[in-house]
C-alpha positions as CSV (number, residue, x, y, z in Angstrom):
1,X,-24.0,3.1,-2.2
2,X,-23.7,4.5,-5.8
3,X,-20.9,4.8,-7.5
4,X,-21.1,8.9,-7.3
5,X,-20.9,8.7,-3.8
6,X,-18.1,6.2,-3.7
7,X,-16.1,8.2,-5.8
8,X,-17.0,11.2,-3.6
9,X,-16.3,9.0,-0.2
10,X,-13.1,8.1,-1.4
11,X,-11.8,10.8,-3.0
12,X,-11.1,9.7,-6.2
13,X,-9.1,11.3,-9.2
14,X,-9.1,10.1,-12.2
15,X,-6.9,11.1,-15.2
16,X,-5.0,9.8,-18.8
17,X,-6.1,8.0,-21.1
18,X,-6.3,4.2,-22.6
19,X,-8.8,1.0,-22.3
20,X,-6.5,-0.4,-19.3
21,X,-6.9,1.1,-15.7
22,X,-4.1,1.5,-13.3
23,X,-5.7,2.1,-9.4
24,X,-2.7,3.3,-7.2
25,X,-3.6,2.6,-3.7
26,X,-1.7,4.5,-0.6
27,X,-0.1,2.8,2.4
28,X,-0.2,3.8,6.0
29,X,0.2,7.3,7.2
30,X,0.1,8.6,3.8
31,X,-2.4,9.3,0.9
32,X,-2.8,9.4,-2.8
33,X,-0.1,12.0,-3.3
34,X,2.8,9.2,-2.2
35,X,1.7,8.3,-6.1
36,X,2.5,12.1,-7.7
37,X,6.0,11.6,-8.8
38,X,4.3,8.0,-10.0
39,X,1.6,7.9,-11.7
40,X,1.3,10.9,-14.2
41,X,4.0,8.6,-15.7
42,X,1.1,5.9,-16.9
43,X,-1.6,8.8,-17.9
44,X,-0.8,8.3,-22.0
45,X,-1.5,4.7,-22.3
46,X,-3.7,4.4,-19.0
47,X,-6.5,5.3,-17.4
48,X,-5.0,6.3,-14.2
49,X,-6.5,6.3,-10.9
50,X,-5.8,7.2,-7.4
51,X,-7.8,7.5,-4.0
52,X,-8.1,8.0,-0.3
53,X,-8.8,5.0,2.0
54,X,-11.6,6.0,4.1
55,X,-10.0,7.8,7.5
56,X,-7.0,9.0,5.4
57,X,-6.2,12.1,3.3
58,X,-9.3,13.7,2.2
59,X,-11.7,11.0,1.8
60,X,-14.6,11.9,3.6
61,X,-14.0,11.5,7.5
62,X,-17.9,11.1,8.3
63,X,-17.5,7.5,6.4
64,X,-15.2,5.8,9.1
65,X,-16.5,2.9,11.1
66,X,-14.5,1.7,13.3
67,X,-15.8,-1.8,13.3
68,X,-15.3,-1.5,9.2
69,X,-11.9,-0.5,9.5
70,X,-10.5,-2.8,12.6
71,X,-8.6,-4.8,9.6
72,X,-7.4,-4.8,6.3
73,X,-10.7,-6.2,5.2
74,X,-12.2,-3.1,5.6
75,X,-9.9,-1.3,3.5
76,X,-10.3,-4.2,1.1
77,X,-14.0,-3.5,0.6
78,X,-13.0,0.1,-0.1
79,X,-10.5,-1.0,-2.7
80,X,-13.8,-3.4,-4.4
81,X,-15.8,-0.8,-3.9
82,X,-13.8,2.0,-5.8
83,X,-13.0,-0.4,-8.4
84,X,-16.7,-1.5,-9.1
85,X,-17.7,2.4,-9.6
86,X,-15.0,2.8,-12.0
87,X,-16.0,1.0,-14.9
88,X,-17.2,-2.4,-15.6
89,X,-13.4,-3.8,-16.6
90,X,-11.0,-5.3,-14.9
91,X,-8.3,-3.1,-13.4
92,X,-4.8,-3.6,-12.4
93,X,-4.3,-2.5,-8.5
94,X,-0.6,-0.9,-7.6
95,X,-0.4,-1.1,-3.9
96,X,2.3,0.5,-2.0
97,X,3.3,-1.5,1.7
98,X,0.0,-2.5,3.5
99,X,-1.9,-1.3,0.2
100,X,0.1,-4.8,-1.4
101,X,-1.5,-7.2,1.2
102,X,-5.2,-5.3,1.6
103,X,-5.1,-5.5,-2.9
104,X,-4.2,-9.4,-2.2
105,X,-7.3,-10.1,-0.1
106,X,-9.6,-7.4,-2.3
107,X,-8.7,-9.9,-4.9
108,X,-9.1,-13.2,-3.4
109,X,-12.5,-11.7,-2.4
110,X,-13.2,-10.5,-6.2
111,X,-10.6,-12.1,-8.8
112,X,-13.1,-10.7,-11.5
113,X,-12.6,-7.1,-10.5
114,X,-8.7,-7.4,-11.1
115,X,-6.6,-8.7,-14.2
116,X,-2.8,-7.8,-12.3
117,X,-1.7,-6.9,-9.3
118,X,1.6,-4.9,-8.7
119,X,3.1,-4.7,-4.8
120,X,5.6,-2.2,-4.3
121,X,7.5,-3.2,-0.4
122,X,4.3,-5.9,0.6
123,X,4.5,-8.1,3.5
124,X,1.7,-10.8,4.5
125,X,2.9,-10.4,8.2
126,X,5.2,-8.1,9.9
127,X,5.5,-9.8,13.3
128,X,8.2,-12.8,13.7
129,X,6.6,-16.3,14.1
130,X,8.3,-19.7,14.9
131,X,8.6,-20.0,11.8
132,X,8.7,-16.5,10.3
133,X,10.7,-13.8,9.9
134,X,8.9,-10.7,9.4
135,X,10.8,-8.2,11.0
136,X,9.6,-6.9,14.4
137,X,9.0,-8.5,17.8
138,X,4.9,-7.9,19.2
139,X,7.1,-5.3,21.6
140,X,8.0,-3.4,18.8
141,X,4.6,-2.8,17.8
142,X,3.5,-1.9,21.4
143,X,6.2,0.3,21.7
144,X,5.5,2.0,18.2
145,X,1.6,2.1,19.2
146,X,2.3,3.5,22.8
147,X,4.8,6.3,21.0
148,X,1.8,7.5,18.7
149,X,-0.8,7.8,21.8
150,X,2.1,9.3,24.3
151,X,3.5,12.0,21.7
152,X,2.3,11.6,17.7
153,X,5.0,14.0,16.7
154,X,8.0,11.9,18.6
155,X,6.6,9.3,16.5
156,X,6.8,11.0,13.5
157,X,9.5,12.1,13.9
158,X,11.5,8.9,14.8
159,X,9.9,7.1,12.0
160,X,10.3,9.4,9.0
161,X,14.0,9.1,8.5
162,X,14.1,5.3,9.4
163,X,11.4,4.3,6.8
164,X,12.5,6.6,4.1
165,X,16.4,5.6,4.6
166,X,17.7,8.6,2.4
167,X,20.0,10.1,4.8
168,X,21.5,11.9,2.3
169,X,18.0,13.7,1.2
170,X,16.7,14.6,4.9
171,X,13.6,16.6,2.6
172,X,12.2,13.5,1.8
173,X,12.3,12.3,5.2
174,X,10.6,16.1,6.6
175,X,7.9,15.4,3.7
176,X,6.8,12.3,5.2
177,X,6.9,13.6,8.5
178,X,4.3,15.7,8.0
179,X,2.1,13.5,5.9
180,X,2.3,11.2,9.0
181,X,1.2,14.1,11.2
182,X,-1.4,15.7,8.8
183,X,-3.7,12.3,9.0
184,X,-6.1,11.7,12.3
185,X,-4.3,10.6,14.9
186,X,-7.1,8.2,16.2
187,X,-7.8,6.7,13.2
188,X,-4.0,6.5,11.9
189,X,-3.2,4.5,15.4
190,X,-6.0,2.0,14.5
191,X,-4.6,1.7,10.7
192,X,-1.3,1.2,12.4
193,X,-3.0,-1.9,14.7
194,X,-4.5,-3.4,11.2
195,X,-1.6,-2.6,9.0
196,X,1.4,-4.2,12.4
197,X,-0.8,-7.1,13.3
198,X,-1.7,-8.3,10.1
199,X,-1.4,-11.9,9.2
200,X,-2.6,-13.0,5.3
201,X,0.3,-15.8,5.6
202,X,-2.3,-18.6,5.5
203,X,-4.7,-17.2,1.7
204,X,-1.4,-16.2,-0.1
205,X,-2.6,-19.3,-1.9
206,X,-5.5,-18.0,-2.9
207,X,-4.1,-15.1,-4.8
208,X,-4.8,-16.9,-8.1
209,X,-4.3,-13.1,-10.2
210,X,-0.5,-12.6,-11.5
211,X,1.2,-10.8,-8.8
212,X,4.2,-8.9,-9.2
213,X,6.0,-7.9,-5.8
214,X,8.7,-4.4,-6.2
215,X,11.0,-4.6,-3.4
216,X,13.9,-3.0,-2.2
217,X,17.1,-4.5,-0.6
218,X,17.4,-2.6,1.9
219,X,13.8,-1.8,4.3
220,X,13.4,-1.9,7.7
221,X,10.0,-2.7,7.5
222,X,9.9,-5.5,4.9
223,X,13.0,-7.8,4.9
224,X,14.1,-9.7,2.5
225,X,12.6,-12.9,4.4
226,X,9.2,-11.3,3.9
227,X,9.7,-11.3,0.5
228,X,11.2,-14.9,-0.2
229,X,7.9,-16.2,1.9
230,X,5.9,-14.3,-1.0
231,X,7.9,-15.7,-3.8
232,X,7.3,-19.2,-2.3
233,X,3.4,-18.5,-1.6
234,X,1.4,-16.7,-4.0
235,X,1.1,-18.9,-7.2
236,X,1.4,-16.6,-9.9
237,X,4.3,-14.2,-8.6
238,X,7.5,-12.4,-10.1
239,X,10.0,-10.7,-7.4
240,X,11.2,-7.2,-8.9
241,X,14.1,-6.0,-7.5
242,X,15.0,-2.3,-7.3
243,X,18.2,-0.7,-6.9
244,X,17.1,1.7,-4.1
245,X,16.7,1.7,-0.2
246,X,13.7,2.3,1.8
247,X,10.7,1.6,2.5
248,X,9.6,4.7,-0.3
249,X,11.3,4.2,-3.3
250,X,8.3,6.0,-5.0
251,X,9.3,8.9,-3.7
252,X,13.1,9.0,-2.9
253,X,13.5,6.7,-6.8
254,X,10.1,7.6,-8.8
255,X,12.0,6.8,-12.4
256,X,13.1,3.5,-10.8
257,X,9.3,3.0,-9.6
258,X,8.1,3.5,-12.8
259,X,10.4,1.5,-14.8
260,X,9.6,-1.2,-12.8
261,X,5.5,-1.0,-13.4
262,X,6.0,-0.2,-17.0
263,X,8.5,-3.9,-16.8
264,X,5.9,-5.7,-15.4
265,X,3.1,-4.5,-16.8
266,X,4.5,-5.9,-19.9
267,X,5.4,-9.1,-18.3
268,X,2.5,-10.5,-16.7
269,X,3.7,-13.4,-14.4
């Protein structure tokens, strides 16, 4: 496919200016706009660039395989792909939740196409192991799966305010409702089987690109023992804390966000 068509596929926007390019990639349920409060920030210095996975937002719906897209390999290829039609550079990948562990294995796959990565609330696995703390139980997940198929807008509804964890702003938590609802319900319950059943525990070590991971204290879907098992894993990593709750700090803390990026852009672990 040429890189016309991928842009096209995918949705691409491009803005700013500046040699280095920033790709913003999305996390489940939502799209590029999770990045609009983010990434206009970077447009002076940067080449700034956000897209759709294929299946979400308004990337174009007649490119979804299912087989493609049964894990976050799929989604990888889209991040390679995207990143290959943008220029011949290096870029650095931002990925929010999921969009952290998918630009992990995009580069292990590709180290050549990235020169930084920068995960805002990753997790290499969010089911609990023997020896593993990642948060949820495989009921959970069945239980959260079985909830989208039985009624999409209980789901929604029970998840928005849990993940967002901004009691005091219930907007953010309505806005967030209806990006979960707005996406296809079909495909967002198979992103929500590849994003929940992950496991990239075992080619953390692979990740040989500096790796910055942006967390927040407080998020019910990445604890803090998700994060420690990052720090001790990938080889070239720095652990960001911010001052905010959630599991969208992006949008409930955008200045925070980009502080943060700007901090470790700079840094380079």
């Amino acid at each position: 496919m040429n890189a016309s068509l991928i842009l096209t596929r995918n949705h691409v926007t491009c803005s700013g200016q500046g040699e280095r390019t920033l790709l913003f990639g999305h996390g489940f349920g939502c799209d590029q706009q999770i990045w609009s409060q983010v990434a206009p920030a970077f447009e002076r210095d940067y080449r700034v660039v956000t897209f759709d996975y294929v299946g979400c937002g308004r990337a174009d719906p007649g490119a979804y395989d299912e087989q493609r897209y049964q894990t976050l390999d799929g989604y990888a290829l889209d991040v390679l792909e995207v990143a290959a039609a943008l220029a011949p550079g290096p870029v650095t990948f931002v990925g929010h939740s999921v969009s952290g562990a998918i630009g992990m294995l995009a580069a292990i796959a590709e180290p050549g196409r990235f020169e930084q990565l920068i995960a805002l609330g990753p997790s290499p696995r969010y089911l609990n192991d023997e020896d593993y703390h990642g948060g949820f139980e495989r009921a959970d997940i069945a239980d959260l799966l079985d909830m989208m198929e039985r009624n999409r807008f209980e789901w929604a509804g029970y998840l928005a305010p849990r993940v967002m964890d901004n009691p005091d702003r219930p907007e953010l938590a309505d806005g967030l409702r209806r990006s979960f609802l707005a996406a296809d319900p079909v495909i967002s319950r198979r992103f929500a089987e590849a994003t929940f059943l992950c496991d990239i525990r075992a080619q953390l070590p692979r990740v040989s690109l500096p790796t910055s991971v942006l967390y927040c204290e407080s998020d019910i879907i990445v604890p803090l023992t998700a994060v420690d098992y990052l720090a001790r894993r990938l080889p070239r990593c720095r652990l960001h804390r911010l001052a905010a709750s959630g599991h969208y700090p992006q949008v409930s803390h955008p200045r925070l966000v980009i502080d943060a990026i700007h901090q470790e852009l700079n840094a380079r672990p």
